[in-house]
C-alpha positions as CSV (number, residue, x, y, z in Angstrom):
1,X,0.0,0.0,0.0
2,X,2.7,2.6,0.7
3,X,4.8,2.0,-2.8
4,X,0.8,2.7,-4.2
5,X,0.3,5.8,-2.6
6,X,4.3,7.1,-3.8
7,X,3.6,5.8,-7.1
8,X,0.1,7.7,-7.1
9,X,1.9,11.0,-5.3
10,X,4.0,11.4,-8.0
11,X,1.2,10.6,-10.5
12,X,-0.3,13.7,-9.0
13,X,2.3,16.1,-9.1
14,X,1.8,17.2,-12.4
15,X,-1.7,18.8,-12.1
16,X,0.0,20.8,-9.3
17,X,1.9,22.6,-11.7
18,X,-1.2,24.5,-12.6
19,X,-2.2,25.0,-9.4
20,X,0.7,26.5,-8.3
21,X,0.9,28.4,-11.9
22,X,-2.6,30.4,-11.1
23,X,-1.9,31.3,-7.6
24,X,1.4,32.8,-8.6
25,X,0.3,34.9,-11.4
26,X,-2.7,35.9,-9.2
27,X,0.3,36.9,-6.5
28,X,1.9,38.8,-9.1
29,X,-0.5,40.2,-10.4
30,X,-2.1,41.5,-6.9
31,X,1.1,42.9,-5.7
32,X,2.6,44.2,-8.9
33,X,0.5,47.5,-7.9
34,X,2.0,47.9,-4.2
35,X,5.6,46.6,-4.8
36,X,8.7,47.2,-6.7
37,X,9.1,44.8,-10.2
38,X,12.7,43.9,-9.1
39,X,11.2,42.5,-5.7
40,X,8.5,40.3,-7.6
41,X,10.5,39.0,-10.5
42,X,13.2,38.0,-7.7
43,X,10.6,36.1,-6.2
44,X,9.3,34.4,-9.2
45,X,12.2,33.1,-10.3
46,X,13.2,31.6,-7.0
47,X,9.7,29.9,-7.5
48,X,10.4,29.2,-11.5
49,X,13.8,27.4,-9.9
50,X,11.7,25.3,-7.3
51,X,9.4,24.1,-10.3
52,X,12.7,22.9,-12.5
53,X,13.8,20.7,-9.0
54,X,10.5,19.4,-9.1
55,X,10.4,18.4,-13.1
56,X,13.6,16.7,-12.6
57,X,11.6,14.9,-9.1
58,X,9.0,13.4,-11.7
59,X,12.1,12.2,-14.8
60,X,13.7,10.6,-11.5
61,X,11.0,8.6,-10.5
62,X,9.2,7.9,-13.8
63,X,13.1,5.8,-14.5
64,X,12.0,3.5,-11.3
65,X,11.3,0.3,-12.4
66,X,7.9,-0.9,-11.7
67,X,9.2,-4.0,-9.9
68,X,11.3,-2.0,-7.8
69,X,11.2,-3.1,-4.0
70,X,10.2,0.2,-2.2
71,X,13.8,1.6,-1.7
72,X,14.1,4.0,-4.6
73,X,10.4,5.1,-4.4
74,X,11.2,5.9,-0.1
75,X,14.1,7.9,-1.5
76,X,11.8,9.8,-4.1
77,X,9.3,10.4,-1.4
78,X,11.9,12.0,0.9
79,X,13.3,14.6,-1.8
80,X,10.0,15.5,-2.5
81,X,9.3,16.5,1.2
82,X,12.4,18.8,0.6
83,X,11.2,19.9,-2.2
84,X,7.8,20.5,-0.2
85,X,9.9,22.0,2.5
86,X,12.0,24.6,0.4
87,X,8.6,25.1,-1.5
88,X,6.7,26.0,1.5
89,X,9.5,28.4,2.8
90,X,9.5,30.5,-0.7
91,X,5.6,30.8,-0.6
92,X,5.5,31.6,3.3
93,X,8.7,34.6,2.0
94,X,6.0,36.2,0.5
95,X,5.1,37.0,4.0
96,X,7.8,39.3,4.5
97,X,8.2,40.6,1.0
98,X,4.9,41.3,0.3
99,X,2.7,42.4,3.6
100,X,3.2,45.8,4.4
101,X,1.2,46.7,6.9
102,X,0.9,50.3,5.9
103,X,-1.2,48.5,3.3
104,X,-3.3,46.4,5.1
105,X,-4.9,45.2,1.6
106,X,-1.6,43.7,0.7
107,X,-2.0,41.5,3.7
108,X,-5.4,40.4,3.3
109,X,-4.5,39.6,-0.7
110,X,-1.1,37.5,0.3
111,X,-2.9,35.5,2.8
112,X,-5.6,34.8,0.2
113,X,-2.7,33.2,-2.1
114,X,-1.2,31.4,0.9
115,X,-4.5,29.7,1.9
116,X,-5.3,28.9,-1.3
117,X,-1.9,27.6,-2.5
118,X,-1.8,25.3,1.1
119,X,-5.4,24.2,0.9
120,X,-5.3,23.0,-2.5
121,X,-2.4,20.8,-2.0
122,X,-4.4,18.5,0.8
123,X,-5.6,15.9,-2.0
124,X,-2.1,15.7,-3.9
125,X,0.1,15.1,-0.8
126,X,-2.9,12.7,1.4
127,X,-0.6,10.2,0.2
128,X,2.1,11.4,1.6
129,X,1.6,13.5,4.6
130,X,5.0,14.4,5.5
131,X,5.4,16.7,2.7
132,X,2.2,18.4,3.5
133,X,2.9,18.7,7.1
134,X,6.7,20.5,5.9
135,X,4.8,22.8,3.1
136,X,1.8,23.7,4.8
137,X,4.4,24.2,8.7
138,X,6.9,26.3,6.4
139,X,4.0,28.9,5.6
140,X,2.4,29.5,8.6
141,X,5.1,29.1,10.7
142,X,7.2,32.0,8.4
143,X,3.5,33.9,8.7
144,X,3.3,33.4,12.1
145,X,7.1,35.0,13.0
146,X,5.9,38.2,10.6
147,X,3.4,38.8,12.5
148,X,4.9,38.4,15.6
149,X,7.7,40.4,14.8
150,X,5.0,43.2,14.3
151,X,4.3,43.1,17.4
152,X,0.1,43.8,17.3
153,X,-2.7,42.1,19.0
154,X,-4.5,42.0,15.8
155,X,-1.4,40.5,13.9
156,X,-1.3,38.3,16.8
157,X,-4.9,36.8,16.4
158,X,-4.5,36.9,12.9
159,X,-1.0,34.7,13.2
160,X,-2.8,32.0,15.1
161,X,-5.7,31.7,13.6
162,X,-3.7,30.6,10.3
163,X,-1.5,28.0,12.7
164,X,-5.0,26.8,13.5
165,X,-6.0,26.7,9.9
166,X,-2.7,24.6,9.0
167,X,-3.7,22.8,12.1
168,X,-7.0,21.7,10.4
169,X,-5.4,20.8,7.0
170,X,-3.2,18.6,8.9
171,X,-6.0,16.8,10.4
172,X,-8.0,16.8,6.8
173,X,-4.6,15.1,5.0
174,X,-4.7,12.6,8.1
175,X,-7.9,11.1,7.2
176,X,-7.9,11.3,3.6
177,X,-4.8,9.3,4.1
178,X,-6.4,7.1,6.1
179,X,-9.2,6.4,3.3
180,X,-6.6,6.1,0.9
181,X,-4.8,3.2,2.6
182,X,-8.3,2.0,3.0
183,X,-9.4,1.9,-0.6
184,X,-5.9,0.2,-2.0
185,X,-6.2,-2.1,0.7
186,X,-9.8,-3.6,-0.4
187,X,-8.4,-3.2,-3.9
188,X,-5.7,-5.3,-3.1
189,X,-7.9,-7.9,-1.6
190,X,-10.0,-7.5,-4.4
191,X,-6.9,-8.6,-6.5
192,X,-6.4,-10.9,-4.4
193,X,-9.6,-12.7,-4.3
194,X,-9.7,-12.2,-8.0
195,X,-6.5,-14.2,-8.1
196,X,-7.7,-17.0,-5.8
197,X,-11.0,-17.1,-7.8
198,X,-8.7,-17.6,-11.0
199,X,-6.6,-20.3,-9.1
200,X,-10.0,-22.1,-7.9
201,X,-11.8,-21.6,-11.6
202,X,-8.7,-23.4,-13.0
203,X,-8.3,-25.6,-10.2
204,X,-12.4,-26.6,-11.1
205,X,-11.8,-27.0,-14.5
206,X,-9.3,-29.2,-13.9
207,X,-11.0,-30.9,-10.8
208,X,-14.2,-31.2,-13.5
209,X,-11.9,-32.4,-16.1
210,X,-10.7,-35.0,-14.1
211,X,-13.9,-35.9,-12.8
212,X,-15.4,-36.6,-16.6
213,X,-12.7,-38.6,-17.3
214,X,-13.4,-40.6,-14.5
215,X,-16.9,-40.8,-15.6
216,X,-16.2,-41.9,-19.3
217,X,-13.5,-44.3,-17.3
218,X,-16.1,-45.6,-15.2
219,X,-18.8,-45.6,-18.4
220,X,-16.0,-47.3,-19.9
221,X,-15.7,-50.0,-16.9
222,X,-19.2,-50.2,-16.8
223,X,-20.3,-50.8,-20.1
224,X,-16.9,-53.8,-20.5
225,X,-18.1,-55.0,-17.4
226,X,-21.7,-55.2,-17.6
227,X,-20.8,-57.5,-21.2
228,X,-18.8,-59.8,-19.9
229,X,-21.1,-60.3,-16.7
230,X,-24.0,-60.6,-18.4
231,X,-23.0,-62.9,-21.6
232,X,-22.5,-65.7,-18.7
233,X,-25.5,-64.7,-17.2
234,X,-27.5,-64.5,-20.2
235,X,-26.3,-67.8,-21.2
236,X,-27.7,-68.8,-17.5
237,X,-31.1,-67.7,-18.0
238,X,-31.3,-69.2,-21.4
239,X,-30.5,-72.5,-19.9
240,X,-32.5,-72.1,-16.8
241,X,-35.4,-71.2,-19.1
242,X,-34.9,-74.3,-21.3
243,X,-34.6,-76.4,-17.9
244,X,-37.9,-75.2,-16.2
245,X,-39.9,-77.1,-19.6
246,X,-38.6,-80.0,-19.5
247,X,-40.2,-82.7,-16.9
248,X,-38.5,-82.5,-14.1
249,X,-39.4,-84.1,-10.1
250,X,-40.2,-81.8,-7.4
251,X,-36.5,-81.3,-6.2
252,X,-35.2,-80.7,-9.1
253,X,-38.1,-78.2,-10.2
254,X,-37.2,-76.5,-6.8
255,X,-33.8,-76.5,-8.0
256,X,-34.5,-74.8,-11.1
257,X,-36.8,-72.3,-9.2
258,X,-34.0,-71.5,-6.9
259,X,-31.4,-70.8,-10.0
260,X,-33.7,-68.9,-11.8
261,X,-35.0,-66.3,-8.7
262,X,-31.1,-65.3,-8.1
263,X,-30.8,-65.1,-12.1
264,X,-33.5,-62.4,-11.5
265,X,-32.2,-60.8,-8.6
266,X,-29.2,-59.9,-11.0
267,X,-31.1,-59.2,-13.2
268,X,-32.7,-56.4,-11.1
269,X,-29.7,-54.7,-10.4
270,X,-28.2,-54.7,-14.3
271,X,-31.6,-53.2,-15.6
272,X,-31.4,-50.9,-13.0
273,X,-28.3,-49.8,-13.9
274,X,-29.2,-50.2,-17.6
275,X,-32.2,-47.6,-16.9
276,X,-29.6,-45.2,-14.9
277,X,-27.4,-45.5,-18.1
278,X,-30.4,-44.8,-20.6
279,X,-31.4,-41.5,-19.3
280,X,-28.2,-40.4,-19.1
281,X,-28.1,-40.8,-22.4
282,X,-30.8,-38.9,-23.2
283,X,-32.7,-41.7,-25.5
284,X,-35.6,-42.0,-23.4
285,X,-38.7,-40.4,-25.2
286,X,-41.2,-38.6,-23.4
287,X,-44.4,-40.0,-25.9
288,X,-47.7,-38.2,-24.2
289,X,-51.1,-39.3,-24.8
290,X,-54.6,-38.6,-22.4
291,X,-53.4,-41.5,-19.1
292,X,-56.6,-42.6,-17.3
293,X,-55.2,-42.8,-13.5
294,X,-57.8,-45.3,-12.5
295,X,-56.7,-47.9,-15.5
296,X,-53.1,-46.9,-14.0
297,X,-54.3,-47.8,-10.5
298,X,-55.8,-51.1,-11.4
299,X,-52.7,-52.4,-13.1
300,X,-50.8,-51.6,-10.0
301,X,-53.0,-52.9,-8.1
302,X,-52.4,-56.0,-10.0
303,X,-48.7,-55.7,-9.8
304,X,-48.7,-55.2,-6.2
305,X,-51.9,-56.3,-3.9
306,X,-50.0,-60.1,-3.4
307,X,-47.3,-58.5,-2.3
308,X,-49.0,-56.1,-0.2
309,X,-51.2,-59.2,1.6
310,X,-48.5,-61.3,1.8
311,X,-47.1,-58.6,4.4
312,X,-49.7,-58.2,5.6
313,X,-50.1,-54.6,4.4
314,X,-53.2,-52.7,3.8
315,X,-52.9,-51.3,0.2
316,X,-55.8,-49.1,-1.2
317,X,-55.7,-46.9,-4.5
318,X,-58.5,-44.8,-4.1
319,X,-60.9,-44.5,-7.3
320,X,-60.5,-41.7,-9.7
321,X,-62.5,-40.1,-13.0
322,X,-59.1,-38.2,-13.4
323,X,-56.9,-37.9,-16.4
324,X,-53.2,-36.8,-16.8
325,X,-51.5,-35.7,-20.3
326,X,-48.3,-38.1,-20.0
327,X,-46.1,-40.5,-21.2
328,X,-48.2,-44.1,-20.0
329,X,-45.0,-46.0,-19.5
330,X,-43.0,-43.5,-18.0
331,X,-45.6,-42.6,-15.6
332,X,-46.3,-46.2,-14.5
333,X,-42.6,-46.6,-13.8
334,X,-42.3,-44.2,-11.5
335,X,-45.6,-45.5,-9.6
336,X,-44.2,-48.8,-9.6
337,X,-40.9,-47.4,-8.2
338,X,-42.7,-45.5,-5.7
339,X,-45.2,-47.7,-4.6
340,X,-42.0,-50.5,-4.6
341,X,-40.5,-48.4,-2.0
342,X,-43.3,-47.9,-0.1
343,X,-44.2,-51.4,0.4
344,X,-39.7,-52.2,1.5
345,X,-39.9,-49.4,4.0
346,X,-43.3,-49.9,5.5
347,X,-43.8,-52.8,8.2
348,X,-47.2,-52.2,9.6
349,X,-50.3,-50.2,8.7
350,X,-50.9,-49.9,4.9
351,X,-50.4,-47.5,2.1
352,X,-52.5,-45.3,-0.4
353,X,-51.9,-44.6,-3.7
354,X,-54.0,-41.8,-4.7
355,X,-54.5,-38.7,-8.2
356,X,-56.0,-35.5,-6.9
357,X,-56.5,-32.7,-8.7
358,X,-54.3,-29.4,-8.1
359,X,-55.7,-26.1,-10.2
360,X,-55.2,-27.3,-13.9
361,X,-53.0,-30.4,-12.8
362,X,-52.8,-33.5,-11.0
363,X,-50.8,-34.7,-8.6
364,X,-50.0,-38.6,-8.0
365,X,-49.3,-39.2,-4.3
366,X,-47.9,-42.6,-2.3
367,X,-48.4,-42.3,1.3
368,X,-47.2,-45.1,3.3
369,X,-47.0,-45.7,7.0
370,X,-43.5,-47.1,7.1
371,X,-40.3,-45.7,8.7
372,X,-40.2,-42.3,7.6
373,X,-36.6,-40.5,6.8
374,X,-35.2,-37.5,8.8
375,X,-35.1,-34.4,7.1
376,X,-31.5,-34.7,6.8
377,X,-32.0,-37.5,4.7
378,X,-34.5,-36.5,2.2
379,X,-31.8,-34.8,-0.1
380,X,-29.8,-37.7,-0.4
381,X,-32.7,-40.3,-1.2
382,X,-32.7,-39.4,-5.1
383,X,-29.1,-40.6,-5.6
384,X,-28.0,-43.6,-7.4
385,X,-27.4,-46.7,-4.4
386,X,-28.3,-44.6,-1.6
387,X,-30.6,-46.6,0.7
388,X,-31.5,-45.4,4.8
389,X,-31.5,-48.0,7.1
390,X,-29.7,-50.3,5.3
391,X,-26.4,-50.3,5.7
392,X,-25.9,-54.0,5.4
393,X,-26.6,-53.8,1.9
394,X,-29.4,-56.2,2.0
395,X,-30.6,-57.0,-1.5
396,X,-34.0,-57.9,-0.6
397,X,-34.3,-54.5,0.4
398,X,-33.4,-53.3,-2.8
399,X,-30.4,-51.8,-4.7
400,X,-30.9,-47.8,-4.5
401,X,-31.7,-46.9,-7.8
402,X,-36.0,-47.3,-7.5
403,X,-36.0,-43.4,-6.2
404,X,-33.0,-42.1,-8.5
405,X,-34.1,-43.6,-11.2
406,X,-38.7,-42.3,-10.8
407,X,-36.9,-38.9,-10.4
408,X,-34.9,-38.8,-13.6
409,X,-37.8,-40.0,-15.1
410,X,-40.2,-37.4,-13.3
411,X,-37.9,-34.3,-14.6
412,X,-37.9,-36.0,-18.4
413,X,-42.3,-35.4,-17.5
414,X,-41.9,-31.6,-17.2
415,X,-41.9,-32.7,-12.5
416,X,-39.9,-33.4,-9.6
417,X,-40.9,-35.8,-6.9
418,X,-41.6,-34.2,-3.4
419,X,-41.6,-35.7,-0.5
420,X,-42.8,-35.2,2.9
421,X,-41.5,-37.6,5.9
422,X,-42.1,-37.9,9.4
423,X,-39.2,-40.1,10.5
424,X,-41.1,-43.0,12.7
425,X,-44.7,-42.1,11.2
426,X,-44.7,-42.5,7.6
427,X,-43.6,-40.6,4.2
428,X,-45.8,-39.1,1.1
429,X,-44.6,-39.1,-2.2
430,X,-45.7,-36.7,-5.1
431,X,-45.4,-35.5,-8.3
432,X,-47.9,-33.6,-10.3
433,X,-48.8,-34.0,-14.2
434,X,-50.9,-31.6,-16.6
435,X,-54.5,-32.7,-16.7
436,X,-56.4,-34.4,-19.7
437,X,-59.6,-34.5,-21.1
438,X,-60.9,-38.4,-21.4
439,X,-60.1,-40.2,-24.3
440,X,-62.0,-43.5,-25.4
441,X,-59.6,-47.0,-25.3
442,X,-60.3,-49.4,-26.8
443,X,-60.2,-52.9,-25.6
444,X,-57.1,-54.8,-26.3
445,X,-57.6,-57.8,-28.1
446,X,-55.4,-60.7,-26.4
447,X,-52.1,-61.5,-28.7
448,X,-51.9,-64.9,-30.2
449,X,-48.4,-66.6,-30.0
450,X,-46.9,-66.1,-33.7
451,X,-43.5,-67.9,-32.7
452,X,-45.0,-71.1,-34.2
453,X,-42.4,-71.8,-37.2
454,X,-40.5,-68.1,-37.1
455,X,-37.2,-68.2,-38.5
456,X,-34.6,-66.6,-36.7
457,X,-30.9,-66.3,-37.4
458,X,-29.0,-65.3,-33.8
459,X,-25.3,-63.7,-34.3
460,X,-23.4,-64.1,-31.3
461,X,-20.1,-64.6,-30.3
462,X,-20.7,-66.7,-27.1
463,X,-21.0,-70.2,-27.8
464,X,-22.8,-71.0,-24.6
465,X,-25.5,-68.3,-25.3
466,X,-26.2,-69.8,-28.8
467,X,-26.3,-72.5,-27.5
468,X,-28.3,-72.2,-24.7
469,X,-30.9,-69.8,-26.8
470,X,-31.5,-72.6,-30.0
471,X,-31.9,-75.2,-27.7
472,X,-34.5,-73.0,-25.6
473,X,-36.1,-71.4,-29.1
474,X,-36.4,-74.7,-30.8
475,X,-38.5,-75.7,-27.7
476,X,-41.0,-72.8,-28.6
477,X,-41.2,-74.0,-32.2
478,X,-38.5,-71.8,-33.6
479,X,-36.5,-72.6,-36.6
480,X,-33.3,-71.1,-35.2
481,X,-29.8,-70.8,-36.8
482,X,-26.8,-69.1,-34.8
483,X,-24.1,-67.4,-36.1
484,X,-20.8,-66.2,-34.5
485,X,-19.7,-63.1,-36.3
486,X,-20.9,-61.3,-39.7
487,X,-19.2,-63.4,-42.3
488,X,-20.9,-66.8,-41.2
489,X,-24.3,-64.9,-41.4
490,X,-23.7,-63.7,-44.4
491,X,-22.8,-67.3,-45.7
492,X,-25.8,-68.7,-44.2
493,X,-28.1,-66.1,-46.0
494,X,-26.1,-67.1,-49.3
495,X,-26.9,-70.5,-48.4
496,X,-30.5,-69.7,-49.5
497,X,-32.0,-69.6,-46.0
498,X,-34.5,-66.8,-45.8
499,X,-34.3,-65.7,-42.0
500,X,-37.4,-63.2,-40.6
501,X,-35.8,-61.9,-37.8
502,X,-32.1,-61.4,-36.9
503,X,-31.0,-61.1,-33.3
504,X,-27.3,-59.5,-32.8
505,X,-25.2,-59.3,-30.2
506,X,-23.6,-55.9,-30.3
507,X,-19.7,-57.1,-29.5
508,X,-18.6,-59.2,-31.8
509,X,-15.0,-60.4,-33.2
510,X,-13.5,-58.9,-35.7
511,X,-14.0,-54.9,-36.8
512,X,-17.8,-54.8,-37.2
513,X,-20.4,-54.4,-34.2
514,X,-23.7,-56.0,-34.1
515,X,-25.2,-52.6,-35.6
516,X,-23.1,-52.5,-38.4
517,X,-24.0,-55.9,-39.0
518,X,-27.2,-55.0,-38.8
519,X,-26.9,-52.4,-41.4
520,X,-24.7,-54.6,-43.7
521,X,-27.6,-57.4,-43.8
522,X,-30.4,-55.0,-43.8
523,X,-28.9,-53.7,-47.1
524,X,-28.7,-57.1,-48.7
525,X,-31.8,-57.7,-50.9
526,X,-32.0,-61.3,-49.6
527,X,-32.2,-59.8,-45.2
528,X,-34.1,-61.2,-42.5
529,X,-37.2,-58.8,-42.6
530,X,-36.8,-57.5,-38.7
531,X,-33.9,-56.7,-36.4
532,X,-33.1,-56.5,-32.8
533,X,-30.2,-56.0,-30.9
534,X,-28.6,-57.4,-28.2
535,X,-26.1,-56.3,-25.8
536,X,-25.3,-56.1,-22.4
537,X,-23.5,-52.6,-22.6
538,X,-25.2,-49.7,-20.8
539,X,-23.0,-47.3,-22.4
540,X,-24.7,-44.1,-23.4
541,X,-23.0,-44.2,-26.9
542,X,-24.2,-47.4,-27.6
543,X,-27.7,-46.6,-26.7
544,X,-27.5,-43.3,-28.4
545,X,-26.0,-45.0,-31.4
546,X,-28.9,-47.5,-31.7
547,X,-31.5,-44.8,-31.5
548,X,-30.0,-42.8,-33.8
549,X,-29.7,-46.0,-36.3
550,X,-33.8,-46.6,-35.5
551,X,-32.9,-50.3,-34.8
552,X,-34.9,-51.7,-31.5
553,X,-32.7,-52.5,-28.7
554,X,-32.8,-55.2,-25.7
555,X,-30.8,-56.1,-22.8
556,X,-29.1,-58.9,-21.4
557,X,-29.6,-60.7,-19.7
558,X,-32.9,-61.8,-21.8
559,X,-35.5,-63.8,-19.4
560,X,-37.3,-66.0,-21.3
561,X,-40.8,-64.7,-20.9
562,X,-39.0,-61.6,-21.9
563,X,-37.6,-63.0,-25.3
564,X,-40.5,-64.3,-26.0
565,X,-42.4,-61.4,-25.6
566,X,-39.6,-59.6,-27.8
567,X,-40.4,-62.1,-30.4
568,X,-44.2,-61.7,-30.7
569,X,-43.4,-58.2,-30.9
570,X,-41.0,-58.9,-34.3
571,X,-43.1,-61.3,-35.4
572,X,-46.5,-59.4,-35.3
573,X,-44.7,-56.8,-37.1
574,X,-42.8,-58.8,-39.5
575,X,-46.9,-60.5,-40.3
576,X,-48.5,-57.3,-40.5
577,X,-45.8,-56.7,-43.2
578,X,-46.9,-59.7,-45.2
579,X,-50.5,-58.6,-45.0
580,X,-50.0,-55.6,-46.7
581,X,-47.5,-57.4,-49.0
């Protein structure tokens, strides 16, 4: 702060020169009629001669060099308190050459100068007050001994009451000083925090670069590590479909029963973290359409009153005439995840699922009677594996993703979930949807099975899974053919097999994918007539990639009621097709 207020003195000094320019001519000029020319032009160019010293004060200091440490500006700051000093004593001369007190106006028009001269230069020297305290002393001290040495009352008076007036300058340069140091210090904190805020903005760039390359890392990881778990696993299911057909003894059907409930239970957490992975990836479509909440209610209820009496719970959705304008599938996901929850966290009492309406919308609300969370908690209870009151990771308690997953889901709606918990008394969950006008449904007509004598080509690279699915697909009346990689399914569409639907897996050996392979034998005049791909990557590239490509995507691993809903699907297609044909 002090080299800023020397560097900032000396900054000042030239607009001084002006100053002290008017108030000499005006000294001049006010005595030239009272005193002799030789007197006054003595007495200017003493002045003109203090003026040169100071020019040569600013060349000095202007050759400091800005990094200099504070020891050549301290020695500019002293000579220009000399310079102040030998200033002060030529203007305070003026008392003695120019008050005659014959001529009491010459006295009054000298002091004018002097108090004008000494005023003015408060503001150039508050920032350094030593060479106002040796200008502004130097006057009034000289004015002080004329008067004294005059030796009237009236002199006297006068005398003081100009110490008193340099007395009041003094204390007028002491706190402009002060406010000086005060406004470079907050400007240097100012720097200062500007310079830790650029130090913590680059230290967050890097921080967030670092952080998403851990997140492509741990897409990355994921996305290899959800393949090769799940090619074993869908190879598993396959078999432990193929096994539950056949005609098997009570043990061993309780056998089968038991390999294919922890086949699920993975298969919970991967589609879990499959959903996590597609809306991050932004392919989840938000397709709205008039819901009717009761038809919503009485699905759930469906899904979910077994569960409910089988512990004991009391689970009522209360009727409804209300309609929401929503996406039917994302809508009943997050119900199912919320009412899901409800049902883990609730031991006694019961739960109600209810749609009421709120001004021109309607809010869906789960109240349970279960544990509750503490306020503290009810941030946290939208992130991904983040379950209260279990921290022994119990998997029939779920894996964490139910509430992370209805909320991502809720926000892709146009809605957040609320919640409002009493810990010990219960929890209500909501989230409100635009409302709808009715809209007639038709009854759905029950699907036949169309799998009876389908052709289906499967490229995979996994000998178990192809084997495990055409052993399981022949059993449903399937003519299926299996194909490790794209040049044997090319060679078995040469062959003059007519396939009408391909399944590919989307690793593969070699360069090509499973989706270029799907394009290459989609462009072949002789291709399977529907596609579907498989993979167990939850990579957001891959999903993105599919969408983008318009080719239908499923995830391993496949359950068999799953697959064989998949195939219906291809197949009623892949008929309707042949009908317009």
């Amino acid at each position: 702060m002090r080299r800023e207020c020397l560097r900032t003195l000396f900054q000042q000094i030239p607009n001084s020169f002006a100053a002290a320019g008017v108030v000499t001519v005006y000294i001049c000029a006010t005595q030239a009629p009272f005193q002799p020319w030789r007197k006054i032009v003595g007495w200017l160019a003493v002045q003109l001669v203090t003026q040169v010293f100071r020019l040569w004060l600013v060349a000095r200091h202007r050759r400091i060099p800005a990094d200099d440490d504070g020891s050549k500006l301290e020695h500019a700051a002293r000579l220009n308190t000399l310079y102040m000093l030998i200033a002060g004593l030529v203007w305070g001369s003026t008392a003695f050459l120019f008050m005659d007190i014959h001529q009491p106006i010459t006295v009054a028009l000298t002091l004018c100068g002097l108090y004008g001269i000494s005023g003015g230069s408060v503001p150039g020297n508050a920032y350094n007050p030593s060479g106002l305290y040796a200008f502004v002393g130097a006057i009034f001290g000289l004015v002080m001994l004329r008067f004294l040495l005059i030796g009237q009352y009236a002199y006297d008076v006068l005398g003081l009451a100009s110490i008193g007036y340099s007395a009041i300058l003094f204390g007028f340069c002491r706190v402009q000083n002060r406010e000086l140091k005060e406004g470079f210090a907050i400007r240097f904190e100012n720097r200062r925090l500007l310079a830790e805020l650029e130090v913590e903005k680059t230290e967050a760039q890097e921080a967030r670069g670092r952080a998403e390359k851990a997140n492509l890392a741990k897409s990355q990881l994921l996305a290899a590590a959800s393949h090769d778990l799940r090619q074993p696993l869908h190879a598993l299911s396959l078999f432990s479909g193929s096994l539950q057909s056949l005609a098997l003894d009570d043990e061993a059907k309780d056998v089968a029963a038991r390999i294919q409930s922890n086949v699920s239970a993975m298969e919970k957490l991967f589609n879990g973290l499959l959903d996590i992975s597609r809306l991050e990836a932004g392919v989840v479509q938000n397709h709205r359409e008039p819901v009717s909440c009761q038809d919503l209610f009485d699905r759930l209820a469906g899904y979910f009153d077994p569960v409910a009496e089988q512990q004991g719970l009391d689970l009522r959705f209360r009727d409804t005439d209300l309609w929401v304008d929503s996406d039917a599938a994302l809508t009943e996901q997050i119900c199912v995840n919320l009412v899901t929850n409800a049902l883990r966290y609730t031991r006694t009492g019961g739960i109600l699922v209810a749609a009421r309406r709120r001004g021109g919308r309607v809010s869906i609300e789960v109240a349970d009677t279960g544990i509750g969370i503490a306020h503290a908690d009810q941030a946290r209870i939208f992130d991904e594996f983040v379950q209260i009151g279990n921290p022994e990771r119990d998997r029939s308690k779920g894996l964490g993703l139910g509430l992370a997953i209805a909320q991502r889901m809720a926000a892709i709606l146009g809605g957040a979930i609320e919640i409002a918990s009493v810990e010990g008394r219960g929890s209500r969950f909501s989230f409100s949807l635009p409302g709808a006008a009715p809209a007639e449904t038709p009854k759905a007509a029950v699907a036949p099975d169309l799998m009876q004598g389908l052709r289906l080509l499967l490229v995979d690279d996994d000998a178990m899974v192809r084997e495990g699915a055409c052993l399981l697909l022949r059993q449903w009346g399937v003519e299926a053919a299996a194909a490790a990689d794209l040049v044997t399914a090319e060679r078995l569409i040469s062959e003059g097999a007519r396939y009408d639907i391909c399944l590919a897996d989307y690793r593969l050996p070699g360069e090509a994918n499973g989706l270029e392979v799907i394009v290459r034998l989609s462009a072949r005049r002789d291709s399977p007539l529907a596609f579907c791909l498989v993979t167990g990557d939850m990579g957001a590239e891959v999903l993105a990639a599919a969408d983008a490509a318009g080719v239908p995507i499923i995830h391993k691993p496949l359950h068999p009621a799953r697959l064989r809903a998949l195939l219906n699907h291809l197949a009623s297609g892949h008929r309707a097709h042949q009908a317009v044909a």
